[in-house]
PDB file of N, CA, C and O in Angstrom:
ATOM      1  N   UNK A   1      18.500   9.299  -2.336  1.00  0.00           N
ATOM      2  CA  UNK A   1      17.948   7.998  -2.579  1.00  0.00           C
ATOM      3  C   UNK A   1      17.877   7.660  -4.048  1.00  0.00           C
ATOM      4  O   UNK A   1      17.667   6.448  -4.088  1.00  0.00           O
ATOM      5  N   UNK A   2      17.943   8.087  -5.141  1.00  0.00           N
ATOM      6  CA  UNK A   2      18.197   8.325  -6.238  1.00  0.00           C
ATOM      7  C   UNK A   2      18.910   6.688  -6.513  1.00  0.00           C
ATOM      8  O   UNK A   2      19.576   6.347  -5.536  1.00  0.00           O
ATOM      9  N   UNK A   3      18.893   5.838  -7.431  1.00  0.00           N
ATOM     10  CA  UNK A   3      19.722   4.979  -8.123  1.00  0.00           C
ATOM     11  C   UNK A   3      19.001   3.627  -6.865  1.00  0.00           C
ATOM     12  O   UNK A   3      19.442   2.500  -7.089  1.00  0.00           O
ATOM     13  N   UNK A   4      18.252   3.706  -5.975  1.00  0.00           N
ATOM     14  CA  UNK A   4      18.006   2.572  -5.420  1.00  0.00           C
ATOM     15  C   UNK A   4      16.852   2.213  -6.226  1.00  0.00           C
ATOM     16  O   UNK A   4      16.180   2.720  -7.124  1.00  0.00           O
ATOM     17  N   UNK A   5      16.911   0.391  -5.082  1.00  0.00           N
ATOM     18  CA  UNK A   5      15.901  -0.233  -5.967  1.00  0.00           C
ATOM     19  C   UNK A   5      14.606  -0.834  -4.850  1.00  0.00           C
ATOM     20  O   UNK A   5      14.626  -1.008  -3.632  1.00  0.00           O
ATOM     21  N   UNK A   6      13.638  -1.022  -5.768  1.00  0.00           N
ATOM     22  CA  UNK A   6      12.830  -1.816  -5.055  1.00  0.00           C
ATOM     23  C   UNK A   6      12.919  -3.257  -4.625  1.00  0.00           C
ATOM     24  O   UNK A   6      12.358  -3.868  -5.535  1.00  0.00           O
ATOM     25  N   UNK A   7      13.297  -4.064  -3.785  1.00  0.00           N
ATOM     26  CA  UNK A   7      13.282  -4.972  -3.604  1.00  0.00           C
ATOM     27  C   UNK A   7      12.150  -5.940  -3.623  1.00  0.00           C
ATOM     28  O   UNK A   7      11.163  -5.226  -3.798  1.00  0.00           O
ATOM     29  N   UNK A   8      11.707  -7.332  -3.527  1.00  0.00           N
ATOM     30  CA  UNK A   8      10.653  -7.997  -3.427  1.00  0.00           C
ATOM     31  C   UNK A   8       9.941  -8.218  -2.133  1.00  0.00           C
ATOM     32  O   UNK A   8       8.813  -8.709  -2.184  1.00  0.00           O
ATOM     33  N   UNK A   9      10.410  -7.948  -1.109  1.00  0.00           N
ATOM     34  CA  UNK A   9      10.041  -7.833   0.112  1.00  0.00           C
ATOM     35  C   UNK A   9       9.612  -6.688   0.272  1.00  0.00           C
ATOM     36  O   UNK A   9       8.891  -6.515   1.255  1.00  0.00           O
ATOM     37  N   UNK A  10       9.803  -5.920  -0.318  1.00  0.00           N
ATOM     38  CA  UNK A  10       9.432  -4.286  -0.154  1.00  0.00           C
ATOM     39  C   UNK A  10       8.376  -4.297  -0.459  1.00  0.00           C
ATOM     40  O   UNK A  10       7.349  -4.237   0.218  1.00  0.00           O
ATOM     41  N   UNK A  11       8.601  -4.407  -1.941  1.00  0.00           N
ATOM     42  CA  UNK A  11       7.107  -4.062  -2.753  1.00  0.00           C
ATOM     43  C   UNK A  11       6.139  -5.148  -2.161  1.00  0.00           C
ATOM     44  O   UNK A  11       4.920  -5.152  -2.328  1.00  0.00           O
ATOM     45  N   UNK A  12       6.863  -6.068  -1.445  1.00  0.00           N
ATOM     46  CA  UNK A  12       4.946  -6.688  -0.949  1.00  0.00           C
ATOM     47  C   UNK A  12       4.622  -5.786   0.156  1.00  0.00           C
ATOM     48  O   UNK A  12       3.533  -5.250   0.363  1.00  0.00           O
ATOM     49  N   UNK A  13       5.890  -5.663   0.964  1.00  0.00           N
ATOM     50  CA  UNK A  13       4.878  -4.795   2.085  1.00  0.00           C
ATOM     51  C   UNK A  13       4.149  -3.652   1.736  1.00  0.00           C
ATOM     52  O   UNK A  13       3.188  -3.308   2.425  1.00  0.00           O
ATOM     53  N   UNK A  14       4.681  -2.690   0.214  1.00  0.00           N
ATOM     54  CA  UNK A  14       3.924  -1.660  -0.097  1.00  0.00           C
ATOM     55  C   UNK A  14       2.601  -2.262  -0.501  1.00  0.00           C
ATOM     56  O   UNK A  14       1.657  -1.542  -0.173  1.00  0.00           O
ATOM     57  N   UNK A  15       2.265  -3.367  -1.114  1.00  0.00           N
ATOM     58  CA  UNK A  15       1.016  -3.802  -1.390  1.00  0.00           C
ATOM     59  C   UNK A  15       0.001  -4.100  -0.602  1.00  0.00           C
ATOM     60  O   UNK A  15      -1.171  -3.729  -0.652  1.00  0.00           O
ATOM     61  N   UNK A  16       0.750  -5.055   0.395  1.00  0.00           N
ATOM     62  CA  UNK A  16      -0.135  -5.515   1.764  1.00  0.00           C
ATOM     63  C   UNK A  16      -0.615  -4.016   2.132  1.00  0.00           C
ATOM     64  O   UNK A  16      -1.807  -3.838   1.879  1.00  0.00           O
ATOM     65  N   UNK A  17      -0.110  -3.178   2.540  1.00  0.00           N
ATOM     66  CA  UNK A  17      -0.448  -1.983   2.681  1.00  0.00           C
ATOM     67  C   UNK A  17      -1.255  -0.729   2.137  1.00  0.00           C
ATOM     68  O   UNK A  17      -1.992   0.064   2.723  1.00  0.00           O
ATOM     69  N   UNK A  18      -1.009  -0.791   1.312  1.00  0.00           N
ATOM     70  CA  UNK A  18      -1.614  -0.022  -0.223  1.00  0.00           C
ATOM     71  C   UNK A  18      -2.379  -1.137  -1.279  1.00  0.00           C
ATOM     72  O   UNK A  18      -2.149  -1.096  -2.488  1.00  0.00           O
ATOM     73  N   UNK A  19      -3.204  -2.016  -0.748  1.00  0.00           N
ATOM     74  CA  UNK A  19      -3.935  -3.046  -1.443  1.00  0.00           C
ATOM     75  C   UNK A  19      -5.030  -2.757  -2.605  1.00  0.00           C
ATOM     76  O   UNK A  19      -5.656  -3.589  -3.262  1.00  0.00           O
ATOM     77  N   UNK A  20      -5.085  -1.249  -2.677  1.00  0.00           N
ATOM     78  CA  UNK A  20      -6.508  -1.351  -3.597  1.00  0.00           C
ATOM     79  C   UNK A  20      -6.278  -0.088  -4.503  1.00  0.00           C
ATOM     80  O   UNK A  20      -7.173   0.756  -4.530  1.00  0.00           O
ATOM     81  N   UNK A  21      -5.029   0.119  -5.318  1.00  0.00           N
ATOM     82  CA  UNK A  21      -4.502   0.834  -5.824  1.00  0.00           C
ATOM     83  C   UNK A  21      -3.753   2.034  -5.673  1.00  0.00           C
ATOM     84  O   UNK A  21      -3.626   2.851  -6.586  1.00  0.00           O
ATOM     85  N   UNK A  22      -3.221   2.166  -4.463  1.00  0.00           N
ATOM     86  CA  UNK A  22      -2.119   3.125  -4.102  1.00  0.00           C
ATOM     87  C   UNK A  22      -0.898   3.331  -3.967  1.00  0.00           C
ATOM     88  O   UNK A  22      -0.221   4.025  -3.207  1.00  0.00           O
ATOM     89  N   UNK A  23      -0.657   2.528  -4.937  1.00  0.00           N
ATOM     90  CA  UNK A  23       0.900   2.448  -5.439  1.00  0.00           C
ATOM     91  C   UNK A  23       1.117   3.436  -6.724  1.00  0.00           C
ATOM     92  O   UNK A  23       0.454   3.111  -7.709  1.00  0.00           O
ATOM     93  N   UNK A  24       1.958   4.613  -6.867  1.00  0.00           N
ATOM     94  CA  UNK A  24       1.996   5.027  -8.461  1.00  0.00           C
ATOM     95  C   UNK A  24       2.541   3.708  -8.933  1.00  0.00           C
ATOM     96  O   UNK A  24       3.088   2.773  -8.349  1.00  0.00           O
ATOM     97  N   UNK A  25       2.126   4.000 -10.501  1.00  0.00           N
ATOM     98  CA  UNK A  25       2.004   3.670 -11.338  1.00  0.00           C
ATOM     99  C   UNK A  25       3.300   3.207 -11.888  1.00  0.00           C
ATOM    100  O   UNK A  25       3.486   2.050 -12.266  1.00  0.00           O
ATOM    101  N   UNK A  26       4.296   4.260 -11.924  1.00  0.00           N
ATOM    102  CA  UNK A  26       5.528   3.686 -11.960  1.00  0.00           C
ATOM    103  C   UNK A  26       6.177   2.430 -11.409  1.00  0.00           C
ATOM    104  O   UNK A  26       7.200   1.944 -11.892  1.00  0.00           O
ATOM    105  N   UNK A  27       5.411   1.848 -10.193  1.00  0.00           N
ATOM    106  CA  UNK A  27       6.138   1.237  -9.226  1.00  0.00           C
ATOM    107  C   UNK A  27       5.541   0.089  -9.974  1.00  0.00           C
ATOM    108  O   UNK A  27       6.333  -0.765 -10.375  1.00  0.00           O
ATOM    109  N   UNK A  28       3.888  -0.111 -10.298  1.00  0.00           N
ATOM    110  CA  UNK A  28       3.196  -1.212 -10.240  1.00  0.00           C
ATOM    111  C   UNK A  28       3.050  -1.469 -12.104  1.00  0.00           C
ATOM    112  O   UNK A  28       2.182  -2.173 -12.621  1.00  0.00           O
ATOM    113  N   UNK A  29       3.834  -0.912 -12.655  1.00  0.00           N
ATOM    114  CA  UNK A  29       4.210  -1.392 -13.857  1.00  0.00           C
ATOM    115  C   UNK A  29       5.420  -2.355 -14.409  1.00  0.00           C
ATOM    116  O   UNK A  29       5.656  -2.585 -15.595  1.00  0.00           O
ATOM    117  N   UNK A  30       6.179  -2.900 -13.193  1.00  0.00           N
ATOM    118  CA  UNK A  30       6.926  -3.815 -13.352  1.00  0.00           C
ATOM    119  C   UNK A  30       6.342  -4.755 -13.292  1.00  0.00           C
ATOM    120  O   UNK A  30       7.057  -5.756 -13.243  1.00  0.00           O
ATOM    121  N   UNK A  31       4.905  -4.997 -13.263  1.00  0.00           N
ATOM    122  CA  UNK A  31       3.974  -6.144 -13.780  1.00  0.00           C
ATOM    123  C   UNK A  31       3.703  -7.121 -12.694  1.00  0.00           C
ATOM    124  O   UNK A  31       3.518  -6.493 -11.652  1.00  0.00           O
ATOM    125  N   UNK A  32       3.596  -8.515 -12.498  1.00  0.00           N
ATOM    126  CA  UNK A  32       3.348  -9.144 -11.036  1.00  0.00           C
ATOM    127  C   UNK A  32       4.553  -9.659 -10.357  1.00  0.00           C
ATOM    128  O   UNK A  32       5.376 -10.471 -10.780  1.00  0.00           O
ATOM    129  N   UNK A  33       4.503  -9.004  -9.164  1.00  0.00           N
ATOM    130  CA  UNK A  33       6.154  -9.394  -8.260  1.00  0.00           C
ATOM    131  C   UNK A  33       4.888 -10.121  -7.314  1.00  0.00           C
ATOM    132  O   UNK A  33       4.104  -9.471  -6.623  1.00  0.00           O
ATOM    133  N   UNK A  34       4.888 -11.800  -7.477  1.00  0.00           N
ATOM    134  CA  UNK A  34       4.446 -12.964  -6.633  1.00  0.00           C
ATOM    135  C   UNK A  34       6.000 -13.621  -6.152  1.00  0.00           C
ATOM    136  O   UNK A  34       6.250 -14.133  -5.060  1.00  0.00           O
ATOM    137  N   UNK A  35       6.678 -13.490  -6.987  1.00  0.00           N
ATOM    138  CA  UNK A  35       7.822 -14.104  -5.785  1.00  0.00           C
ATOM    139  C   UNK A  35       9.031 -13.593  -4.950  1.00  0.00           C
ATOM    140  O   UNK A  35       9.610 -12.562  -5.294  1.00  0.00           O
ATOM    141  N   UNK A  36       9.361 -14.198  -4.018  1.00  0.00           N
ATOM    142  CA  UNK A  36      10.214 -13.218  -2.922  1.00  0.00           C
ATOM    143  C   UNK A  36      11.854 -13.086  -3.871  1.00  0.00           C
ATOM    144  O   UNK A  36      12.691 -12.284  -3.457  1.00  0.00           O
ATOM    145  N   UNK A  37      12.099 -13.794  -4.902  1.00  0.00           N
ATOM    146  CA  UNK A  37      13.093 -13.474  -5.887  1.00  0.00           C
ATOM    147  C   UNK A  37      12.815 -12.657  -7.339  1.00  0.00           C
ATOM    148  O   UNK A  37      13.033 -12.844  -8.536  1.00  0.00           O
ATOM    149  N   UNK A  38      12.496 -12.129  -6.895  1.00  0.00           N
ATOM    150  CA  UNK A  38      12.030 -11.378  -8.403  1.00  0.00           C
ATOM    151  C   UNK A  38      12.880 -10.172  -8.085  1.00  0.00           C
ATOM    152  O   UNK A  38      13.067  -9.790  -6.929  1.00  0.00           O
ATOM    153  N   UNK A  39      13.524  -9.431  -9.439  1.00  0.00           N
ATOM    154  CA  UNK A  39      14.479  -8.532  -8.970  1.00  0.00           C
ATOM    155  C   UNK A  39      14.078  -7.532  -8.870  1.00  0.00           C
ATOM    156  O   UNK A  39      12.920  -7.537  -9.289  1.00  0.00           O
ATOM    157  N   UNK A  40      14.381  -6.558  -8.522  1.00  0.00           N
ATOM    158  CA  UNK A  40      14.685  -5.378  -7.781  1.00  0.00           C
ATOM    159  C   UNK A  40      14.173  -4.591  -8.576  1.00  0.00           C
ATOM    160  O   UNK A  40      14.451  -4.746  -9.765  1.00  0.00           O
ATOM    161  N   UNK A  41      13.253  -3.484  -8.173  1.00  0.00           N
ATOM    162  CA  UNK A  41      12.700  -2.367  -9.542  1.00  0.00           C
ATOM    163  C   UNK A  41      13.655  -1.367  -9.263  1.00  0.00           C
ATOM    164  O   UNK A  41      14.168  -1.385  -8.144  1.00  0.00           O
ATOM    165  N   UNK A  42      13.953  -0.590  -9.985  1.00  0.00           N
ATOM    166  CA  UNK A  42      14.888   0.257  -9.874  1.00  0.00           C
ATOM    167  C   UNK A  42      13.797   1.774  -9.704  1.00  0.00           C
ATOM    168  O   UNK A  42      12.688   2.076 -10.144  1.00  0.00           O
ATOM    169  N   UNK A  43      14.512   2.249  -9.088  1.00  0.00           N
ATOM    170  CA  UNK A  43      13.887   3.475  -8.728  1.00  0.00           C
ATOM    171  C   UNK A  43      14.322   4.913  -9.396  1.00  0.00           C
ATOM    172  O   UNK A  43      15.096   5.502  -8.642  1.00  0.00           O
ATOM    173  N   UNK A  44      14.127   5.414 -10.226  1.00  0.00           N
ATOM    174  CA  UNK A  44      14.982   6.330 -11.179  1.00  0.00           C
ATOM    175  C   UNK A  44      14.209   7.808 -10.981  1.00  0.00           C
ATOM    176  O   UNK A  44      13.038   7.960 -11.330  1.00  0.00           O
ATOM    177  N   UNK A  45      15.064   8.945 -10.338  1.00  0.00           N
ATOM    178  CA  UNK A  45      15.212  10.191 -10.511  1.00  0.00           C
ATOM    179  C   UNK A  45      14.587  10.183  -8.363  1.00  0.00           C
ATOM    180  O   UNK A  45      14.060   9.365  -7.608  1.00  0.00           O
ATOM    181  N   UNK A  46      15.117  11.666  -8.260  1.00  0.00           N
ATOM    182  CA  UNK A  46      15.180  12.691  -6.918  1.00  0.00           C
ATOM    183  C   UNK A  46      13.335  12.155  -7.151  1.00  0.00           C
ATOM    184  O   UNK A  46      13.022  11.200  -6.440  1.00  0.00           O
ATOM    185  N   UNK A  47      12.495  12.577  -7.834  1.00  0.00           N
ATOM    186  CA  UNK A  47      10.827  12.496  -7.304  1.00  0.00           C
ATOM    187  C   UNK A  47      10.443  11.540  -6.787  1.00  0.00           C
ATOM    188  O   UNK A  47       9.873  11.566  -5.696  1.00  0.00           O
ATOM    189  N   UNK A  48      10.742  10.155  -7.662  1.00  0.00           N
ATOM    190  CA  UNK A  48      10.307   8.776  -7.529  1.00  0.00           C
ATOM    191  C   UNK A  48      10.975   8.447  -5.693  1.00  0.00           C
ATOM    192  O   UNK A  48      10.471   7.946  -4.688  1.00  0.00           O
ATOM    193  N   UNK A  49      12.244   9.012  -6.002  1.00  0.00           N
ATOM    194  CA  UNK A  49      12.490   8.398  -4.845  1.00  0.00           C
ATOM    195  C   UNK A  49      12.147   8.665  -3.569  1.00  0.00           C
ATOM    196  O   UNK A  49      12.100   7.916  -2.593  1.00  0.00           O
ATOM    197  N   UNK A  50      11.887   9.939  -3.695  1.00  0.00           N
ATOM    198  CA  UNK A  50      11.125  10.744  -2.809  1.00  0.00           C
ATOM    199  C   UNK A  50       9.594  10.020  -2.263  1.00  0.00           C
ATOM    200  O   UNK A  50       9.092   9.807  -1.160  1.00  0.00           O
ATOM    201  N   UNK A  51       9.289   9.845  -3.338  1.00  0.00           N
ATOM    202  CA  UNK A  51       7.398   9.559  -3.085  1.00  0.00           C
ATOM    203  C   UNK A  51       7.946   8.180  -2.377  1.00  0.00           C
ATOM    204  O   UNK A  51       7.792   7.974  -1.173  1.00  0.00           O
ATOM    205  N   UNK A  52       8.666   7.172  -3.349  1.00  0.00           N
ATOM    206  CA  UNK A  52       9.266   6.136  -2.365  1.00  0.00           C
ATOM    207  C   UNK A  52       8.853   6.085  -0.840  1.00  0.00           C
ATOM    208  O   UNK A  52       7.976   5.498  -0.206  1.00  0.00           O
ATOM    209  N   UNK A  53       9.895   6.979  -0.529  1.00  0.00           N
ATOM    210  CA  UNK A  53      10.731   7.052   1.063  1.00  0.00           C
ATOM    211  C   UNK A  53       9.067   7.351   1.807  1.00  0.00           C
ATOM    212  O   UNK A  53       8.858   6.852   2.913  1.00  0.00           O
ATOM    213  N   UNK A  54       8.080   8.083   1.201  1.00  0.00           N
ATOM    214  CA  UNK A  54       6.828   8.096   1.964  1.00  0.00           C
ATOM    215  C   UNK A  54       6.143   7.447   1.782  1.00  0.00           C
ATOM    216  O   UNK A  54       5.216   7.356   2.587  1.00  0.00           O
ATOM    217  N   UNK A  55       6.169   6.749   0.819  1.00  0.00           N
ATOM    218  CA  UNK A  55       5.256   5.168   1.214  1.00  0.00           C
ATOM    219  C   UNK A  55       5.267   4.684   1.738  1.00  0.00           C
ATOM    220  O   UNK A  55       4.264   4.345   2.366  1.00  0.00           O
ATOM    221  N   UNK A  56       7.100   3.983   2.034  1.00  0.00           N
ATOM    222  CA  UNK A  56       7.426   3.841   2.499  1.00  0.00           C
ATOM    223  C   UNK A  56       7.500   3.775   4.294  1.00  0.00           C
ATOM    224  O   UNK A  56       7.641   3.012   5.249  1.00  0.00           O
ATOM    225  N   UNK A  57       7.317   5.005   3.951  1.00  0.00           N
ATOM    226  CA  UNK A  57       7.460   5.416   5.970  1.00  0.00           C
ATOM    227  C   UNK A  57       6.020   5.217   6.505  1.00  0.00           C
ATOM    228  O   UNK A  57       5.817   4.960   7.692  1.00  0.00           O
ATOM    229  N   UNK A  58       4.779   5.375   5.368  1.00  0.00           N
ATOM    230  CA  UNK A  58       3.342   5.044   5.697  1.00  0.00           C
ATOM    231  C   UNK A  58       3.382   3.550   6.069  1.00  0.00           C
ATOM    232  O   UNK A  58       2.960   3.062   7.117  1.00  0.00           O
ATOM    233  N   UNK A  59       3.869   3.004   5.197  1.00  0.00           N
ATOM    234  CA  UNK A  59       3.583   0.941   5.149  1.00  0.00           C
ATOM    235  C   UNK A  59       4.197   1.177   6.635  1.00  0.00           C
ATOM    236  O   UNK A  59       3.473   0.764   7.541  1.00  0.00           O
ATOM    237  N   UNK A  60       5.220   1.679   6.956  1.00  0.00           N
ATOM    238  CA  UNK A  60       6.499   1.097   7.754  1.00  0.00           C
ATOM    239  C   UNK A  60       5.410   1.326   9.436  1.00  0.00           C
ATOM    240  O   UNK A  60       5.087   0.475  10.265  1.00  0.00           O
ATOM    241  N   UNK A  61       5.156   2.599   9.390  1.00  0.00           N
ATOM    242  CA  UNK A  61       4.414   3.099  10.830  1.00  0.00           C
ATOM    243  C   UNK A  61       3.104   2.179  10.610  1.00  0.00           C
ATOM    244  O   UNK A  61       3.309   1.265  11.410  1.00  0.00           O
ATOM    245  N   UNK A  62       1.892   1.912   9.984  1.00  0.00           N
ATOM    246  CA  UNK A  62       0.935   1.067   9.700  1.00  0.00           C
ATOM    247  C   UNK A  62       1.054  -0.490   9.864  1.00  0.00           C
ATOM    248  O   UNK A  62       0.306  -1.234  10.499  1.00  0.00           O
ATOM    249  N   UNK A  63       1.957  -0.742   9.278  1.00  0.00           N
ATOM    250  CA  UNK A  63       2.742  -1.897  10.587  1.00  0.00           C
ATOM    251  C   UNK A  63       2.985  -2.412  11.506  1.00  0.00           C
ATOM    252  O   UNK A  63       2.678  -3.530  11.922  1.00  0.00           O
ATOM    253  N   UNK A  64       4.043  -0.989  12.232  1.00  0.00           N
ATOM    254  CA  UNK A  64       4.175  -0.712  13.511  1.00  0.00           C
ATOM    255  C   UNK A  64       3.214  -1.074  14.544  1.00  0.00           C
ATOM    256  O   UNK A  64       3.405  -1.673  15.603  1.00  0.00           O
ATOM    257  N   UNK A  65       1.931  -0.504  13.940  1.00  0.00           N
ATOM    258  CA  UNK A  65       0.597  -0.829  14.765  1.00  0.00           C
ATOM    259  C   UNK A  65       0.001  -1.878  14.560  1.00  0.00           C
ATOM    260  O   UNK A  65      -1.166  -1.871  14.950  1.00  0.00           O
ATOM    261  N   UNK A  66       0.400  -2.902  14.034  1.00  0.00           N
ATOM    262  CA  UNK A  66       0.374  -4.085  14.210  1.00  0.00           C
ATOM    263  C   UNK A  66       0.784  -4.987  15.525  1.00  0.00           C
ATOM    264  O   UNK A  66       1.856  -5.592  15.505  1.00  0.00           O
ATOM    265  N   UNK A  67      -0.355  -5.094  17.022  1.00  0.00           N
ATOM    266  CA  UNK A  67       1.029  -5.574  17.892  1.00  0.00           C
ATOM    267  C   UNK A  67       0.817  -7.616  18.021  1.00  0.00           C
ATOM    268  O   UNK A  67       0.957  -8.393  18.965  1.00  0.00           O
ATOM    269  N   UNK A  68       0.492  -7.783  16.780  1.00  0.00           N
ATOM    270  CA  UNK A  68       0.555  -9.466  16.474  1.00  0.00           C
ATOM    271  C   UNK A  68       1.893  -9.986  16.260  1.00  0.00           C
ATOM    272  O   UNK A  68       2.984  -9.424  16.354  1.00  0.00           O
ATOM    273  N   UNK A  69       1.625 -11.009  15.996  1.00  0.00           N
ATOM    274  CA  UNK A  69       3.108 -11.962  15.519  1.00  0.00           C
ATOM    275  C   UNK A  69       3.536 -12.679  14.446  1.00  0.00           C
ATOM    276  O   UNK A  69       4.537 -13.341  14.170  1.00  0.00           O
ATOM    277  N   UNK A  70       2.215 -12.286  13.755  1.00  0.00           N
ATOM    278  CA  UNK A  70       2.375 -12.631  12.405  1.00  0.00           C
ATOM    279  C   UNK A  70       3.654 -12.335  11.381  1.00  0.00           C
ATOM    280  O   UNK A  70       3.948 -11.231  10.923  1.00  0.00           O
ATOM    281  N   UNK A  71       4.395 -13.686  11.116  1.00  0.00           N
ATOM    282  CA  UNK A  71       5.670 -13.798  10.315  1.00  0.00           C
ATOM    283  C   UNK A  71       5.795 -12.375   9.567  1.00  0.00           C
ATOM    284  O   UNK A  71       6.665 -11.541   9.815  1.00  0.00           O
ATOM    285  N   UNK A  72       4.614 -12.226   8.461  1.00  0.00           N
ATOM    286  CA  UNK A  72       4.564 -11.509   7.180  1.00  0.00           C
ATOM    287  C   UNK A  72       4.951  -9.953   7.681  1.00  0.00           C
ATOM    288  O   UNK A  72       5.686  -9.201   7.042  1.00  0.00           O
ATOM    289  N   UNK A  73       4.103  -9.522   9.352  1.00  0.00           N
ATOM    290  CA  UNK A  73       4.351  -8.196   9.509  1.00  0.00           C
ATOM    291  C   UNK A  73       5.884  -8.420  10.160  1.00  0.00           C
ATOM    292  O   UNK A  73       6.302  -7.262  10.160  1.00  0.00           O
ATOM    293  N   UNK A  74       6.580  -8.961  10.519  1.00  0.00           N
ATOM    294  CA  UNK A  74       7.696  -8.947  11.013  1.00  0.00           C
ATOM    295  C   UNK A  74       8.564  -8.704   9.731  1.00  0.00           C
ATOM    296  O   UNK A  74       9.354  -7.760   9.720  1.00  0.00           O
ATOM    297  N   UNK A  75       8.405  -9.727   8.400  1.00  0.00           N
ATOM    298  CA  UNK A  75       9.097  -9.527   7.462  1.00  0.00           C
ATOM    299  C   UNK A  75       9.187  -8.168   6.653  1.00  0.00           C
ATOM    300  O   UNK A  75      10.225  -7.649   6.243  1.00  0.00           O
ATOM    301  N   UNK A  76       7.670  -7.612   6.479  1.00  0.00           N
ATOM    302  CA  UNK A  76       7.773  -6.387   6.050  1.00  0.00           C
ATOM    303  C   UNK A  76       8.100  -5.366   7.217  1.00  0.00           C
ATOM    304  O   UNK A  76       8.515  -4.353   6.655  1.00  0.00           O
ATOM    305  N   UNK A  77       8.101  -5.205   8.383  1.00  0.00           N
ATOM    306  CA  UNK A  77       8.541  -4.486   8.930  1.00  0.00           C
ATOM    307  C   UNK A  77      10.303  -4.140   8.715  1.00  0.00           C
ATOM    308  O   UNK A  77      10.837  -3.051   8.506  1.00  0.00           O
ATOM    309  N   UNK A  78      10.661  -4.921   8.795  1.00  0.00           N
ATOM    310  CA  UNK A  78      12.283  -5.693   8.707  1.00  0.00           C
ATOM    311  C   UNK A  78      12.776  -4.425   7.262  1.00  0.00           C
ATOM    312  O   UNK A  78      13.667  -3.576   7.255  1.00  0.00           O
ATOM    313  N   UNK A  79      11.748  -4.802   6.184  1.00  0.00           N
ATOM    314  CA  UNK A  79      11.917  -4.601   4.646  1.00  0.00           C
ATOM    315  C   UNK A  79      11.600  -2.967   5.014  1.00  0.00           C
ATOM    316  O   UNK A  79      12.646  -2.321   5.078  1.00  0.00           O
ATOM    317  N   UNK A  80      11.103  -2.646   5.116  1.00  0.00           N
ATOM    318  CA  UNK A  80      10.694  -0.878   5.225  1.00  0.00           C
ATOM    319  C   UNK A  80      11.690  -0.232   6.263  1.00  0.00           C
ATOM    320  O   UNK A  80      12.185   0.878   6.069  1.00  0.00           O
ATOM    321  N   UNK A  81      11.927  -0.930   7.279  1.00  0.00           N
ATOM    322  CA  UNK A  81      13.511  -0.110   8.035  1.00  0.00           C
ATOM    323  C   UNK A  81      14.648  -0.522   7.344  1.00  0.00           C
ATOM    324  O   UNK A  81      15.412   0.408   7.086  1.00  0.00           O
ATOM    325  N   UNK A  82      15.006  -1.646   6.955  1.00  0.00           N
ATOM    326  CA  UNK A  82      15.783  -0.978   5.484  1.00  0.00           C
ATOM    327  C   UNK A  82      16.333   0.002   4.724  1.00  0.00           C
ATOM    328  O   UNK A  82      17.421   0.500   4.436  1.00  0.00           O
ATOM    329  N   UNK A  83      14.833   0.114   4.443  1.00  0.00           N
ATOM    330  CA  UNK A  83      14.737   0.882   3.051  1.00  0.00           C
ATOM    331  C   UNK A  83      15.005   2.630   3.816  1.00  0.00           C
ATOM    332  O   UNK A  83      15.490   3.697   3.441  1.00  0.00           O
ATOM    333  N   UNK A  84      14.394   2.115   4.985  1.00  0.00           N
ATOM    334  CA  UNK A  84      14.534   4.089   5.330  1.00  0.00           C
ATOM    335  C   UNK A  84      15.830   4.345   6.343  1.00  0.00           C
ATOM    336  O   UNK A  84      16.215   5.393   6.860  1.00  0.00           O
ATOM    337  N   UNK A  85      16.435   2.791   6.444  1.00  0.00           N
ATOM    338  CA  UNK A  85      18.113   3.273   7.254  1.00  0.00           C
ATOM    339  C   UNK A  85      18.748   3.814   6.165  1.00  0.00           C
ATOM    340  O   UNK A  85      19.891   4.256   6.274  1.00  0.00           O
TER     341      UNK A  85
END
């Protein structure tokens, strides 16, 4: 996973998810991603990407258990299988 990036759909679902500071630091130093075009954080080295892929898979299953219909969990759901196909 090495050389990928964060997308803007991503990183909201990591937020919606991780809302009260559980994002490293690395991720949440690309400063405020408010819009769904904002580019892509890049994800740099085997660790980062690693911790990634389990945030990742946390937001993604935490979701899951979501059984509403709300647009936003459909969109981040969408964004986290993605990221872990």
């Amino acid at each position: 996973m090495t050389g990928r990036a964060v997308p803007a759909d991503l990183y909201a679902a990591l937020q919606a998810c991780f809302p009260h500071g559980g994002l490293p630091g690395w991720l949440t130093a690309a400063g405020p991603r408010c819009g769904t075009g904002a580019a892509p954080i890049p994800v740099d080295g085997a660790d980062r990407a690693s911790e990634l892929a389990d945030l990742v898979a946390l937001a993604w299953w935490e979701l899951l258990q979501d059984p509403g219909d709300d647009p936003f969990t459909k969109l981040f759901t969408a964004a986290c299988a993605r990221h872990l196909s």
